[in-house]
N, C-alpha and C positions, 0 to 999 in steps of 0.2 A: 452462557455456556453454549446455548445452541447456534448462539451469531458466531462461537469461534469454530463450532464444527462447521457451520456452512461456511463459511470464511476457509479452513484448509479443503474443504473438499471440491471450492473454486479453484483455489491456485493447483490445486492435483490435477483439475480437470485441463487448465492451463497449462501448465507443464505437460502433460500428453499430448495437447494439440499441437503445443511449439515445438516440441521433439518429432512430431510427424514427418515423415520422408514423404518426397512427392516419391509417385510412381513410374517407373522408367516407361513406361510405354503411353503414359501421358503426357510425356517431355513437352513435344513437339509436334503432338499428334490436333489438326487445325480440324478435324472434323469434327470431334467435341466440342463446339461451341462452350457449350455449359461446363466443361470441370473446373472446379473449385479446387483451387492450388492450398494445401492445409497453413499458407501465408494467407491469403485470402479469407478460407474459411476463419482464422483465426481472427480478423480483421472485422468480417461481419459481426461475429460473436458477441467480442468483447469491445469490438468500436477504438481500437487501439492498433497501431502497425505492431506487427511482432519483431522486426531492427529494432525501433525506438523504444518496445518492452524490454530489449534485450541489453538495450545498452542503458537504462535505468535501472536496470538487476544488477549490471556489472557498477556503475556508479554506486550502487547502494552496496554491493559486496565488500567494496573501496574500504567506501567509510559511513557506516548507517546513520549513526547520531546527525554528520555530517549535510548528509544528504537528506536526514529529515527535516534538518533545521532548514535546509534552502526551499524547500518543497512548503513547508507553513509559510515560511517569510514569502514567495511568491504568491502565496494562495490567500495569504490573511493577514501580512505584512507583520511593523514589528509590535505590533500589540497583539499579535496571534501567535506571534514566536516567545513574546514575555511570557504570554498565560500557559504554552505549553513548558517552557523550561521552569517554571514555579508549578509547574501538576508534578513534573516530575524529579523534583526537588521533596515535595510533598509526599512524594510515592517514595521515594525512597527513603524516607523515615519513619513513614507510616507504619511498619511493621514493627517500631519497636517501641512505639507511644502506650501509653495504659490510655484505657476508654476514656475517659475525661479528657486528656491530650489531644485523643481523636474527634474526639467532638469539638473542643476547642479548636484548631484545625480546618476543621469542613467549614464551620461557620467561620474564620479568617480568610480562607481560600474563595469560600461564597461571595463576603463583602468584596474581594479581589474582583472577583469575573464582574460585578454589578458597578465598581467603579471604570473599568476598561472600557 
């Protein structure tokens, strides 16, 4: 519960910073050495360009399922993409198993992760 409140109250904070306007009087203004362009600032922050956040938001807007699958299969190839589509194959029946089923279940999906 508390990892998904601090988990929305990142992306809130991120959303603000990416919506940020520069300021018109820092356009072009070279005496400022130091302003931080809120592309930049957002860049320090989170260690990420805000174009290539932006156009991962828009890919995932596209197609989520889609874009999640390509995002594990690059990051943990296809036995990271297997165990995620059998979680959530799992997940989605899981609400309507009686507790024995459930437990049955956890310990089959267990053996799964332990033979992968």
């Amino acid at each position: 519960m508390q990892y998904r409140a601090n988990f929305e109250k990142e992306l809130e904070e991120m959303a603000l910073l990416a919506a940020k306007k520069e300021d018109e009087h820092h356009h072009h203004d070279e005496s400022e050495a130091n302003h931080v362009t809120p592309a930049q600032e957002f860049e320090m922050k989170y260690g990420k360009n805000l174009d290539e956040m932006q156009e991962r938001m828009n890919k995932y807007s596209a197609n989520p399922e889609g874009f999640l699958e390509a995002c594990i299969l690059e990051k943990f190839g296809k036995a990271g993409l297997d165990i995620w589509k059998q979680s959530q194959e799992i997940s989605a029946k899981f609400e309507l198993m009686s507790e024995s089923e459930k437990s049955s279940t956890e310990k089959e999906f267990s053996d799964f992760l332990k033979s992968a």
